[in-house]
N, C-alpha and C positions, 0 to 999 in steps of 0.2 A: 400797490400791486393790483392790477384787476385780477377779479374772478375768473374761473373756469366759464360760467354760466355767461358771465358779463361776454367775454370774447368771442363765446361760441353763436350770439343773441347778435352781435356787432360783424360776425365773420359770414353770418348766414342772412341777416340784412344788408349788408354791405356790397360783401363778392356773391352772392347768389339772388339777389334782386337789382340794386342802385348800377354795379356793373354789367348787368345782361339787359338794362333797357337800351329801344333799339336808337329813341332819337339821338345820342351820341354814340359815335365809334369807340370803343376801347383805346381807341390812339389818343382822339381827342379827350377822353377821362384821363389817360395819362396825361397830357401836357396840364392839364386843370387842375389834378392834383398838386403835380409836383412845381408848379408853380405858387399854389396855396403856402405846400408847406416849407417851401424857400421865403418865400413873405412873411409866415408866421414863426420863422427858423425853428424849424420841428426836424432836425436832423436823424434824430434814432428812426420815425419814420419813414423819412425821404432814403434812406439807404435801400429798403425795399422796394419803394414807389418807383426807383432812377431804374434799378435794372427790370421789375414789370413792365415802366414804359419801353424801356428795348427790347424786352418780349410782344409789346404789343405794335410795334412798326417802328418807335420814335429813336431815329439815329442817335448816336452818341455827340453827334456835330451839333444836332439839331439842341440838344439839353444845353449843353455849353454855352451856345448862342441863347437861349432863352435866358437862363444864369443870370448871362451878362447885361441881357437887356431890363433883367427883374434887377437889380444891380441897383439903378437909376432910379426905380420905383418903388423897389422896399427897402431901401437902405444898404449900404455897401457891407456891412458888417455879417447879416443875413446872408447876402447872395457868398461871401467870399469864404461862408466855412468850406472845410475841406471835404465835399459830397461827394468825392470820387473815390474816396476810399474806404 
């Protein structure tokens, strides 16, 4: 279990610094992420990450296709949990 301290150190580094630089868009930190943590099959994260990136522009078409394309490239087993729900 992380810490309070840990989370709040990781939440305030993270989304208040790493996410408001300008040279990427928030869309594209979305597709970066959740491409990572499909590759590293980090599911309990990627629940959160799929619907920020739909907050931050990236279609639900657009995810799916990527999935599928990450599929081929990080292993079928990764890309095929069930991130949709």
């Amino acid at each position: 279990m992380i810490s309070l301290r840990s989370w709040r150190t990781t939440d305030s580094v993270l989304f208040g610094d790493v996410w408001e630089r300008s040279e990427l868009s928030k869309r594209d930190r979305s597709l970066a992420t959740v491409a990572a943590l499909v590759a590293l099959n980090r599911p309990d994260q990627l629940r959160f990450h799929l619907n920020f990136a739909v907050q931050n522009g990236v279609k639900k078409e657009e995810l799916v296709e990527m999935i599928t394309h990450l599929a081929f490239y990080s292993g079928w087993p990764n890309a095929m949990s069930d991130h949709f729900n």
